[in-house]
Structures are given as C-alpha cells and as structure tokens.
Residue frames as a rotation matrix with the C-alpha (Angstrom) as fourth column:
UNK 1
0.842 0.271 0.467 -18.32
-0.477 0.779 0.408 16.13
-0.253 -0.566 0.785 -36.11
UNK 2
0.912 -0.333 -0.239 -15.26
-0.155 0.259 -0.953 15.15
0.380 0.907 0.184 -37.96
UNK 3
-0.053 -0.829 0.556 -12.93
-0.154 -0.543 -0.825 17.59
0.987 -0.129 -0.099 -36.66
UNK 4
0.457 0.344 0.820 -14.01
-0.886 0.093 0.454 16.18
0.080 -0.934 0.348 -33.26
UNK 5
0.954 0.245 0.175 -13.60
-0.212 0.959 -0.187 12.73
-0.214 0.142 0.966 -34.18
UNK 6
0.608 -0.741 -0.285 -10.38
0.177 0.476 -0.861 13.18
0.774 0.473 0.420 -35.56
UNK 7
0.030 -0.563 0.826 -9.05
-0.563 -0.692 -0.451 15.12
0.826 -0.452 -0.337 -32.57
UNK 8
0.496 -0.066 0.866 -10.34
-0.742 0.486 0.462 12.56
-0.452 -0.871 0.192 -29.95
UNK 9
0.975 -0.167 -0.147 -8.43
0.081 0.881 -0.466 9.77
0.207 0.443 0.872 -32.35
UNK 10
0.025 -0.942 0.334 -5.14
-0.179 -0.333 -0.926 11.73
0.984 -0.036 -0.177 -32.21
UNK 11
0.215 -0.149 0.965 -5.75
-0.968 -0.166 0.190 11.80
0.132 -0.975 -0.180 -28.30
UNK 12
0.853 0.492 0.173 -6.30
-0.518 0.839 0.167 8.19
-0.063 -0.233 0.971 -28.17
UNK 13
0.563 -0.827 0.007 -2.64
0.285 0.186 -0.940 7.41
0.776 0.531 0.340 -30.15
UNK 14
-0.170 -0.916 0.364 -0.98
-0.307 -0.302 -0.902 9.59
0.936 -0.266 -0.230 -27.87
UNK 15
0.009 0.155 0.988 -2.37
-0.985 0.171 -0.018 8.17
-0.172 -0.973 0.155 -24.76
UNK 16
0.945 0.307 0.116 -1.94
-0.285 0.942 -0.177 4.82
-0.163 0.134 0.977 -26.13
UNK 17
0.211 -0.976 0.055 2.04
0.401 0.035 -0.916 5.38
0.892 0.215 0.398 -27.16
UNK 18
-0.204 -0.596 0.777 2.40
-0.583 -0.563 -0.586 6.93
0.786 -0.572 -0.232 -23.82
UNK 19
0.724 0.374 0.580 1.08
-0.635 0.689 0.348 3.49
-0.270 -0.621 0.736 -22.10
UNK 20
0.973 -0.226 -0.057 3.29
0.233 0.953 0.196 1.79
0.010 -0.204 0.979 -23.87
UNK 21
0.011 -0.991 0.131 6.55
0.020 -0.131 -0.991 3.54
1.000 0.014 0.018 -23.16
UNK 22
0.463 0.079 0.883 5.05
-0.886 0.070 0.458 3.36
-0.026 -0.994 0.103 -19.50
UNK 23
0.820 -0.152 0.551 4.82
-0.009 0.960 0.279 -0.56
-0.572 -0.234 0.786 -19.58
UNK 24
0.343 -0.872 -0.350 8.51
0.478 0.482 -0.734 -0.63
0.809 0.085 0.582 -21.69
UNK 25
-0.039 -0.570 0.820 9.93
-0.629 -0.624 -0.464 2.10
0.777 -0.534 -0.334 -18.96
UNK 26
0.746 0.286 0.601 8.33
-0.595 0.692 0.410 -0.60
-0.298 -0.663 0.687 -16.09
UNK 27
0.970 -0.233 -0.065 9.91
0.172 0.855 -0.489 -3.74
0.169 0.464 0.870 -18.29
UNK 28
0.249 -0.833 0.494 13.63
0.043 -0.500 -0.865 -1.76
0.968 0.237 -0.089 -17.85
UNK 29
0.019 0.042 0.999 13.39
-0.764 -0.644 0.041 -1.08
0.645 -0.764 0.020 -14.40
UNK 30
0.792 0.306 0.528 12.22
-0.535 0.766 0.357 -4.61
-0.295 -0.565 0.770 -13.40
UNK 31
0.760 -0.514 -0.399 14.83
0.211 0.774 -0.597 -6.21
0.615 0.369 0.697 -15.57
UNK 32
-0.292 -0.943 0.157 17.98
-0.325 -0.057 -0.944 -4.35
0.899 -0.327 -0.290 -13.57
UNK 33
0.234 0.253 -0.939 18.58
0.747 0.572 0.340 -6.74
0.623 -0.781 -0.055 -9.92
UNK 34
0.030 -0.241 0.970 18.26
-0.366 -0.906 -0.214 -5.33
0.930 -0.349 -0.115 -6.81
UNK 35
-0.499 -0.342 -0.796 19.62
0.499 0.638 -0.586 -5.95
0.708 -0.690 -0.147 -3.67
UNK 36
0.187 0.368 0.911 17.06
-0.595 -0.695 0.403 -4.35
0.782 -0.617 0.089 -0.81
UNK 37
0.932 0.263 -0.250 17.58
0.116 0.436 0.892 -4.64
0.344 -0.861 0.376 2.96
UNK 38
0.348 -0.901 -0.259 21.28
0.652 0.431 -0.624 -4.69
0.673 0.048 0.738 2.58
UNK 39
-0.507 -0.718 0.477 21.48
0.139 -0.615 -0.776 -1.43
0.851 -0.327 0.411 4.87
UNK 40
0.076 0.110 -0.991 21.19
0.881 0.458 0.119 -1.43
0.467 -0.882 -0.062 9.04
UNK 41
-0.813 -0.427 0.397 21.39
0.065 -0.743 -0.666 1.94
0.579 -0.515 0.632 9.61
UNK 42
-0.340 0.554 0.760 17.52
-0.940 -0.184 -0.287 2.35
-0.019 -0.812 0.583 11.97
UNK 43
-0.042 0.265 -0.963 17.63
0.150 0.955 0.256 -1.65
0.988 -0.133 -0.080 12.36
UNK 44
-0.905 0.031 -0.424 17.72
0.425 0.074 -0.902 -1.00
0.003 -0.997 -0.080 16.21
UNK 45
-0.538 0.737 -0.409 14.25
-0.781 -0.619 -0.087 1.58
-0.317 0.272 0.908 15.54
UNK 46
-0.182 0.543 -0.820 12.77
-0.822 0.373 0.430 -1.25
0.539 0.752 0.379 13.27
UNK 47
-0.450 -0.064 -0.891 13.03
0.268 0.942 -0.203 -3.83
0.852 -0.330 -0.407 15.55
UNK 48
-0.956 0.286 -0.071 11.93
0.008 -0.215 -0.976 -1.81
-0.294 -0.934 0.204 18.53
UNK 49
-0.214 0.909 -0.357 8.56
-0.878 -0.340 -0.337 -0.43
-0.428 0.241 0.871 16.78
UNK 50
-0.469 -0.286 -0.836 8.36
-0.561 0.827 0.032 -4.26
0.682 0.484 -0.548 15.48
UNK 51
-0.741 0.031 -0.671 8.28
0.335 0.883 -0.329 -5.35
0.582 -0.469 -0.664 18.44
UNK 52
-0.759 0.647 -0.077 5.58
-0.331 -0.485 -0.809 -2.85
-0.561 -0.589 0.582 19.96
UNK 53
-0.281 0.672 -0.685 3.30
-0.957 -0.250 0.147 -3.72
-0.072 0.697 0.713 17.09
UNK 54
-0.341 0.057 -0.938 3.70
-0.420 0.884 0.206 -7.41
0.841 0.464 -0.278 17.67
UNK 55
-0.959 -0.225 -0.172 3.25
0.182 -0.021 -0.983 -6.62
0.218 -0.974 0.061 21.34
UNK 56
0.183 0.975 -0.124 0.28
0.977 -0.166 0.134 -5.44
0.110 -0.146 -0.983 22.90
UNK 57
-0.467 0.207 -0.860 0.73
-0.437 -0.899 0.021 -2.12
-0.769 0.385 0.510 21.50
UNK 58
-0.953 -0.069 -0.294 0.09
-0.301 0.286 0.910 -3.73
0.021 0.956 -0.293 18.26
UNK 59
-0.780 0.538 -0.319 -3.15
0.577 0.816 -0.035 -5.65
0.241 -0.211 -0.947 20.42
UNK 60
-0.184 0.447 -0.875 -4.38
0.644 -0.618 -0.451 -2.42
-0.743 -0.647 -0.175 21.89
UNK 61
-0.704 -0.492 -0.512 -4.39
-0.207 -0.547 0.811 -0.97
-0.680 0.677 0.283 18.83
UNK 62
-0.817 0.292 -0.497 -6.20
-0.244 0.605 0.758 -3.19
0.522 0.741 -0.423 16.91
UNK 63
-0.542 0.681 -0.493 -8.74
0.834 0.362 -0.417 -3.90
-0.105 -0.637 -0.764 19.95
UNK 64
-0.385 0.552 -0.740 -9.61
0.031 -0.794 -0.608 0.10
-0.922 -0.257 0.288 19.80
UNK 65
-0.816 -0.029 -0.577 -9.63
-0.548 -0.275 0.790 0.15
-0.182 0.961 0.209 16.08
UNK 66
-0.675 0.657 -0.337 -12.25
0.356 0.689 0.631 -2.68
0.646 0.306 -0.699 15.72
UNK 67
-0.252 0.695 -0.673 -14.23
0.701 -0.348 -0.622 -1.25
-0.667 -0.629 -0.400 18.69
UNK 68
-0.427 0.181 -0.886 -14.60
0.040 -0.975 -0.218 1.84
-0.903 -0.129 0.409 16.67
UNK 69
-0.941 0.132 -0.313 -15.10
-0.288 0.178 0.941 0.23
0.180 0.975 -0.129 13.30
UNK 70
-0.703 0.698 -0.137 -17.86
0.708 0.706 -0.032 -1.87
0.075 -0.119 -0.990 15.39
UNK 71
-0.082 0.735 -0.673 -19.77
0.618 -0.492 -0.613 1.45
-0.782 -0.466 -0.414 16.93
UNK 72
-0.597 0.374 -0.710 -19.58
-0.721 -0.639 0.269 3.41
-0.353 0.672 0.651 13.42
UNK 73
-0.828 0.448 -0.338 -21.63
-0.003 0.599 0.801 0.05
0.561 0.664 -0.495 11.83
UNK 74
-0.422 0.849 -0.318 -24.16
0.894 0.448 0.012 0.23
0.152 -0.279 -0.948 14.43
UNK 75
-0.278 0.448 -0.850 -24.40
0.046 -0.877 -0.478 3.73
-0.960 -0.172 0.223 13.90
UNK 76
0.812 0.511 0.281 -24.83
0.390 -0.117 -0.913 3.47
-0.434 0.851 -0.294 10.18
UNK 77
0.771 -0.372 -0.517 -21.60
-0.619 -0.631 -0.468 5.53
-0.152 0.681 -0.717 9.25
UNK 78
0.981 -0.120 0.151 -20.03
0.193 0.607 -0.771 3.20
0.001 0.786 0.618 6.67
UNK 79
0.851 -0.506 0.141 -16.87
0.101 -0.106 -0.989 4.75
0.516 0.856 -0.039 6.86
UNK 80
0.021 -0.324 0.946 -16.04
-0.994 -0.107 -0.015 5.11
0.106 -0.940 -0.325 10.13
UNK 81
0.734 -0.067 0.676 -16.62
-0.179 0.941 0.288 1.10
-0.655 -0.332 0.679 10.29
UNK 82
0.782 -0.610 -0.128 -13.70
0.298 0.546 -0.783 0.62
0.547 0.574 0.609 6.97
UNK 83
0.322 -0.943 0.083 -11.73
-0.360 -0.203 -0.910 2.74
0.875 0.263 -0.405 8.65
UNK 84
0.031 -0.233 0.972 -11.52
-0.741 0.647 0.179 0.93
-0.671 -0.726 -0.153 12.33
UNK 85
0.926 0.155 0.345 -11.84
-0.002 0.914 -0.406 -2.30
-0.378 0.375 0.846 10.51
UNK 86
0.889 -0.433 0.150 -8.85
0.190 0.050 -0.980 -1.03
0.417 0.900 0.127 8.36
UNK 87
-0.073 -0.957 0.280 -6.21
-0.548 -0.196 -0.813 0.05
0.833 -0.213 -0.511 10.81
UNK 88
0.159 -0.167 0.973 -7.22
-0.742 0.630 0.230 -2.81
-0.651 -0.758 -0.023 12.99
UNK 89
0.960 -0.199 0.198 -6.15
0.281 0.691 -0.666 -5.07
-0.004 0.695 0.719 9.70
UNK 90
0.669 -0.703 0.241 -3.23
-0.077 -0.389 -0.918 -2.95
0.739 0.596 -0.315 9.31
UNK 91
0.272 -0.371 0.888 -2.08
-0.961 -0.146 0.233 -3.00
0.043 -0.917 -0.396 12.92
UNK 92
0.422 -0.238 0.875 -1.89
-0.527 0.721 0.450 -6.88
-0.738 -0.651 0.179 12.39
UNK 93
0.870 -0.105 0.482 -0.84
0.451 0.565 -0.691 -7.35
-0.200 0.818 0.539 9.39
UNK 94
0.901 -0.349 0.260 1.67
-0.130 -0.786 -0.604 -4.74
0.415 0.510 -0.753 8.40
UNK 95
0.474 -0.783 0.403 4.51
-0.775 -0.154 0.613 -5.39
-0.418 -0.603 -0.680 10.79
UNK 96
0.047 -0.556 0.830 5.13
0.130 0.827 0.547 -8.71
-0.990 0.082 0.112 8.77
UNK 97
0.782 -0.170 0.600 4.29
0.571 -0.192 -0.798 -7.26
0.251 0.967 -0.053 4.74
UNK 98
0.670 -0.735 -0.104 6.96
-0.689 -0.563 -0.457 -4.57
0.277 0.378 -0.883 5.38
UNK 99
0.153 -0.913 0.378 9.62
-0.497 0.259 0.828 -6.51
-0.854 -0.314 -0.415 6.54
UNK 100
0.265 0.202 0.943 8.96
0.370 0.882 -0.293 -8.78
-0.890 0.427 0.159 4.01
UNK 101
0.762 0.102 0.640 9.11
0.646 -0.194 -0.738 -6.37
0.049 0.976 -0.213 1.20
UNK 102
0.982 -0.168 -0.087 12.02
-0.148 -0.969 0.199 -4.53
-0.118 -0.182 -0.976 1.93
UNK 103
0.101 -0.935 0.341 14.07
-0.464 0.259 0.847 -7.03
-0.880 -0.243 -0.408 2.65
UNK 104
-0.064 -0.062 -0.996 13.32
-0.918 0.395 0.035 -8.63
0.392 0.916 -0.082 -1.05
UNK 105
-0.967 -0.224 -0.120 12.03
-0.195 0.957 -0.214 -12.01
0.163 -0.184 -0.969 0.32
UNK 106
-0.349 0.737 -0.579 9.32
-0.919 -0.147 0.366 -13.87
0.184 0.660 0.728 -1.02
C-alpha cells in the first residue's frame, strides 16, 4: 500500500509541475503583443461568405436548422434537437464572433 501511495504522490508532483509550466508557458505567450487582422489576402472571400450568412443564406440556414432541432425534440432524440438548435445559434451568431476575434477587437 505504500509503494502505491508513494507512486501515485510522485504522479501528482509531476502533473502538478507540468500545470504549472503550462500556466507560465500561457503567461509568456499572452505577455508578447499581437497585431491580428493586419493581412487582406481572402478579404474579398470573407466578405462575400459574410455576407451570405448575414443574408438569407445565413436565414435559411438557421430556419432548417431549428426546424430539425424542433422535430428531433418531439421525437425524443435529444441530440438531434442540440444539434439543430446549435448550428441554428451558430449560423447567427458566428459571422460577427469571428470577425471580431481575428481582427483583435474587443
């Protein structure tokens, strides 16, 4: 029971010293600045599929997706309703979180 005890302790140390050189390796990374967005090469692309998603592609989308989330909940299958529910969130939401995070603006 010892020789257990000591072995899961040793694990514990090294999975504890290897969290925290995660969170200093994180702390490094966050400190250097970055400049995102700064480059236009498929800005004509982004702006097209942008606009389809803000369009009524984006509406049609999100109408089927919720239709299908709705008929898996009144069938019962739970997962079929997160995922319509979920890419009919994502269809309206997403077209403004990426821009948003890419370009570094908060």
């Amino acid at each position: 029971m010892g020789n257990v005890l000591k072995r899961v302790t040793g694990e514990m140390w090294r999975m504890s010293l290897l969290l925290g050189l995660m969170v200093l390796a994180s702390f490094v990374v966050l400190a250097v600045p970055a400049f995102a967005g700064a480059d236009a090469t498929f800005g004509p692309l982004v702006t097209l599929l942008t606009n389809y998603m803000q369009g009524s592609l984006g509406t049609l989308l999100a109408l089927v997706a919720g239709a299908i989330g709705l008929g898996s909940a009144m069938a019962g299958r739970w997962a079929g309703m997160f995922t319509g529910f979920g890419v009919a969130a994502a269809a309206f939401y997403i077209p403004n979180i990426i821009p948003t995070i890419t370009t570094g603006l908060m």
